[in-house]
C-alpha beads as a LAMMPS data file, in Angstrom:
LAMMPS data file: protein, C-alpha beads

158 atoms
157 bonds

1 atom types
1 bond types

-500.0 500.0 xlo xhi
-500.0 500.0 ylo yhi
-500.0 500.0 zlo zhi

Masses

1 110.0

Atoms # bond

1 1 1 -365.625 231.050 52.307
2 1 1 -367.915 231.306 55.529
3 1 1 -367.363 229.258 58.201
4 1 1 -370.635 226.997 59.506
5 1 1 -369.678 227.878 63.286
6 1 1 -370.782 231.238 63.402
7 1 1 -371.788 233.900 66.264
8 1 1 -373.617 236.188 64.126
9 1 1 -370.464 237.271 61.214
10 1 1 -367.878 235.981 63.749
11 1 1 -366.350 232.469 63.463
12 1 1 -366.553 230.207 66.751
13 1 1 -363.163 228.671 66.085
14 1 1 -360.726 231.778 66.146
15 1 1 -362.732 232.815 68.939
16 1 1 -361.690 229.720 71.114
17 1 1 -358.260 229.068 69.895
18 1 1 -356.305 231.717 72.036
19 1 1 -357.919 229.980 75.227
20 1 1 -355.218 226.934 74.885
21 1 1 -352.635 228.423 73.026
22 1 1 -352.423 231.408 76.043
23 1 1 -352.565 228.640 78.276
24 1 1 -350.418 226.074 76.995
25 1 1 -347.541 228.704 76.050
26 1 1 -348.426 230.050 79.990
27 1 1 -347.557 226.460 81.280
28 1 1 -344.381 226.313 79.736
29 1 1 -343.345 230.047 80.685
30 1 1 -344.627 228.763 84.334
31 1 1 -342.419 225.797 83.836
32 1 1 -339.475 227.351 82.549
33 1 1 -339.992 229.594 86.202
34 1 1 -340.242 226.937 88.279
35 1 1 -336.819 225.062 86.920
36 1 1 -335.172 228.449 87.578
37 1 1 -336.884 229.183 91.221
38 1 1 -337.489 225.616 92.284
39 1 1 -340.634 226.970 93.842
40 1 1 -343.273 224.238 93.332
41 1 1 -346.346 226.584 93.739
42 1 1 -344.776 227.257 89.691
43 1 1 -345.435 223.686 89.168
44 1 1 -348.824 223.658 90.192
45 1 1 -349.138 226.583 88.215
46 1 1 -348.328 225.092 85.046
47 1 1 -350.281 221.741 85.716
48 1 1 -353.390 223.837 86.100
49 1 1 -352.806 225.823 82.997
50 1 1 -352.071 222.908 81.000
51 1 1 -355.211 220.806 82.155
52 1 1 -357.111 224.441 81.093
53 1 1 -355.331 224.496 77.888
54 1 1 -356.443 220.730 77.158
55 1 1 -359.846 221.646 77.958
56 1 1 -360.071 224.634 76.133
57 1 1 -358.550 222.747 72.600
58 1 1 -361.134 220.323 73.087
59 1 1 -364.117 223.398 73.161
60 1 1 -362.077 224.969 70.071
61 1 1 -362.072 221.903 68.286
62 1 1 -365.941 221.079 67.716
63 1 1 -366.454 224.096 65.797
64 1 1 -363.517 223.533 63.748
65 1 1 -363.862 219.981 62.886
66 1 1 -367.968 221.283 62.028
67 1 1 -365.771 223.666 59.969
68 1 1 -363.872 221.203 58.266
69 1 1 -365.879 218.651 57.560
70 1 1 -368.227 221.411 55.180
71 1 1 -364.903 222.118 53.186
72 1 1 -364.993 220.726 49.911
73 1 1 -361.941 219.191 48.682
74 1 1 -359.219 221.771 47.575
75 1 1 -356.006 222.945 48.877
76 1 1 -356.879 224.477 51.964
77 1 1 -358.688 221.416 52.980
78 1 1 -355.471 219.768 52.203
79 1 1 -354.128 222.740 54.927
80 1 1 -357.416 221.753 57.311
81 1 1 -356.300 218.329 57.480
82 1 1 -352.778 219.229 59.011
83 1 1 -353.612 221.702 60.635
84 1 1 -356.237 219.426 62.770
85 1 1 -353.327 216.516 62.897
86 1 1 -350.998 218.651 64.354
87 1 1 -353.463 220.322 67.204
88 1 1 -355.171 216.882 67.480
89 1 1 -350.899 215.522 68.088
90 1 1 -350.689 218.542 70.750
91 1 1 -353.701 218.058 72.472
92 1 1 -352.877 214.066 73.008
93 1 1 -349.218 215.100 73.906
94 1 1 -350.452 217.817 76.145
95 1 1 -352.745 215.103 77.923
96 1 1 -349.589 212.578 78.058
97 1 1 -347.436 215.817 80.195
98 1 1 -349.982 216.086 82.395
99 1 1 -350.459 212.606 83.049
100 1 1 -346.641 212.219 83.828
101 1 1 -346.981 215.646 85.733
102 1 1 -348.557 213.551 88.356
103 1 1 -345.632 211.868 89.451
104 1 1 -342.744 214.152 90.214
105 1 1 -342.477 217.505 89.729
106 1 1 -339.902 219.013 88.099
107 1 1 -339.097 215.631 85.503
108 1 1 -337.324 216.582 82.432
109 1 1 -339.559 214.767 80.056
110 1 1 -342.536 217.019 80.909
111 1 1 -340.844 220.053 79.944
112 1 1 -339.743 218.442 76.584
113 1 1 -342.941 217.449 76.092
114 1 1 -344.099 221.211 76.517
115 1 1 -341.527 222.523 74.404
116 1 1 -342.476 220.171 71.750
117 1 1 -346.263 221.219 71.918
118 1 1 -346.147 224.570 72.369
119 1 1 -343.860 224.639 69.329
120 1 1 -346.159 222.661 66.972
121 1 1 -349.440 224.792 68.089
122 1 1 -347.106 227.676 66.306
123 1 1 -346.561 225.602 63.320
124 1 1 -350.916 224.632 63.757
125 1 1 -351.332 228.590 63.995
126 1 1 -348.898 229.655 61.094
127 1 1 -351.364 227.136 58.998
128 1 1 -354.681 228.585 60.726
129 1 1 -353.109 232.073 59.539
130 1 1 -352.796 230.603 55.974
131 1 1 -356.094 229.577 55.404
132 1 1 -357.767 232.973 56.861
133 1 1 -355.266 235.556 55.359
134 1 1 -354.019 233.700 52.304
135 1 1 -356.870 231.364 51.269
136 1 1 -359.822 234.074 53.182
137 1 1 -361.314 230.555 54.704
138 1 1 -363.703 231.833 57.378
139 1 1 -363.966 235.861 55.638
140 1 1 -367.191 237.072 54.927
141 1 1 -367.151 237.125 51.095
142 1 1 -370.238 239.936 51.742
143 1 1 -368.512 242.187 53.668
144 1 1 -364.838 243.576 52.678
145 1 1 -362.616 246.661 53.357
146 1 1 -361.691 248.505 51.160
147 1 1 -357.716 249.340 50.764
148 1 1 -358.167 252.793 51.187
149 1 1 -360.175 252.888 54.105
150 1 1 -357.605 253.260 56.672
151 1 1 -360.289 253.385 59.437
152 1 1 -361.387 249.929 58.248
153 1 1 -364.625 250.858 57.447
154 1 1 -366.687 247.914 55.766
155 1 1 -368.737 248.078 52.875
156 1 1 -370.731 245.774 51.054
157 1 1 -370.265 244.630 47.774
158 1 1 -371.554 245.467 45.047

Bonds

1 1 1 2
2 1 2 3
3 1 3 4
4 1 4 5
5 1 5 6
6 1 6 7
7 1 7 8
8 1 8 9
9 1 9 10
10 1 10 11
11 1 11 12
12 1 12 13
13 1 13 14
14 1 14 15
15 1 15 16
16 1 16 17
17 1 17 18
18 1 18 19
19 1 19 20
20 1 20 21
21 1 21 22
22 1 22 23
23 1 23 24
24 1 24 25
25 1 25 26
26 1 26 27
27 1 27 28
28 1 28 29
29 1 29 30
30 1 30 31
31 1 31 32
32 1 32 33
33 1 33 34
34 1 34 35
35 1 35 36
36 1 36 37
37 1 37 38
38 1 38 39
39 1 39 40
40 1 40 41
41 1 41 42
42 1 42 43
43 1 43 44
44 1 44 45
45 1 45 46
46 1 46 47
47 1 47 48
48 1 48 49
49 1 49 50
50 1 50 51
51 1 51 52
52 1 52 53
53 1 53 54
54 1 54 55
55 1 55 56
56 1 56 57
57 1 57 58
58 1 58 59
59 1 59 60
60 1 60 61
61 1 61 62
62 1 62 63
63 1 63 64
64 1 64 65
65 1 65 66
66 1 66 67
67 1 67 68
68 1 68 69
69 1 69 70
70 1 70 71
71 1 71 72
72 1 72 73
73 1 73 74
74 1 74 75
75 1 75 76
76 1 76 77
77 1 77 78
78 1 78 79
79 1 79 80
80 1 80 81
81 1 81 82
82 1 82 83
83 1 83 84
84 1 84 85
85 1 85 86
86 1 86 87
87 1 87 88
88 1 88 89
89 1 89 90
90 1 90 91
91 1 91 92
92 1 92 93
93 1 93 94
94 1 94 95
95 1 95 96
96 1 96 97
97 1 97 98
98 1 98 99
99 1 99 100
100 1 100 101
101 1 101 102
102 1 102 103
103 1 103 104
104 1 104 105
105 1 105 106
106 1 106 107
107 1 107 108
108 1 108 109
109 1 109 110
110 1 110 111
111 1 111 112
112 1 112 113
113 1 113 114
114 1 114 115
115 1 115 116
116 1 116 117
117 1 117 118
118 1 118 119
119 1 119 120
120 1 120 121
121 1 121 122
122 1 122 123
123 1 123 124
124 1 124 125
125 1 125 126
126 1 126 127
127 1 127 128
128 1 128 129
129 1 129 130
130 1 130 131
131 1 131 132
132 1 132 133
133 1 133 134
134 1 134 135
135 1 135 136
136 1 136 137
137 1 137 138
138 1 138 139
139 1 139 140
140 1 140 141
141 1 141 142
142 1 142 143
143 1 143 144
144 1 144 145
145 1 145 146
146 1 146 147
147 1 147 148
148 1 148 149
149 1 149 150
150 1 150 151
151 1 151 152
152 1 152 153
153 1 153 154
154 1 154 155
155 1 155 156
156 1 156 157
157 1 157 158
């Protein structure tokens, strides 16, 4: 199943998804730094790299609502669907924390709040990993490798 979003045989949508989750997971690190230096440059640190992450989600998620909206109804459209709830959830929960970020630093509700979201973008990614390596949703059903090409060599079908 080819994806619409394309760059040549690559899919757009992998290639933007490790912008926010590197960013959002990078907050929380940066968070979990500050709390233990009470340096507020860590603060300011993780504000930025949350208001990147948001950014970036948004940018991954045209391609892979273009993506989803071709798939025709099965059970990894079924997968689609919560997999784009629950980063569609993080994104808008991610936007609430930095809101609330803008008051004072440091708050514990923030820092839930990033706990909670960077935790569901693993549960979003476990599902993106189920419809690529289980259900071969955005694999180019021209091109394989064949098991005993352990240089990963592709060759075309036949």
């Amino acid at each position: 199943m080819k994806n619409l979003t394309r760059v040549g045989r690559h899919p757009i949508h992998p290639m933007l998804v490790p912008l926010p989750i590197g960013l959002w997971v990078f907050s929380l690190i940066t968070d979990i730094i500050y709390r233990a230096s009470g340096n507020e440059v860590w603060a300011s640190v993780a504000y930025y790299a949350m208001a990147g992450g948001i950014i970036g989600s948004l940018l991954a998620a045209l391609p892979g609502l273009v993506d989803f909206l071709a798939l025709k109804p099965s059970g990894v459209k079924k997968i689609a669907l919560w997999h784009m709830a629950i980063n569609l959830s993080a994104t808008i929960l991610f936007c609430i924390n930095l809101y609330l970020r803008t008051g004072v630093p440091g708050a514990s509700t923030p820092f839930i709040l990033s706990i909670i979201g960077v935790l569901s973008i693993f549960v979003s990614g476990w599902l993106g990993g189920q419809m690529v390596y289980v259900h071969g949703l955005g694999v180019d059903e021209d091109v394989v490798c064949a098991p005993h090409d352990v240089g990963g060599a592709h060759r075309a079908k036949s």
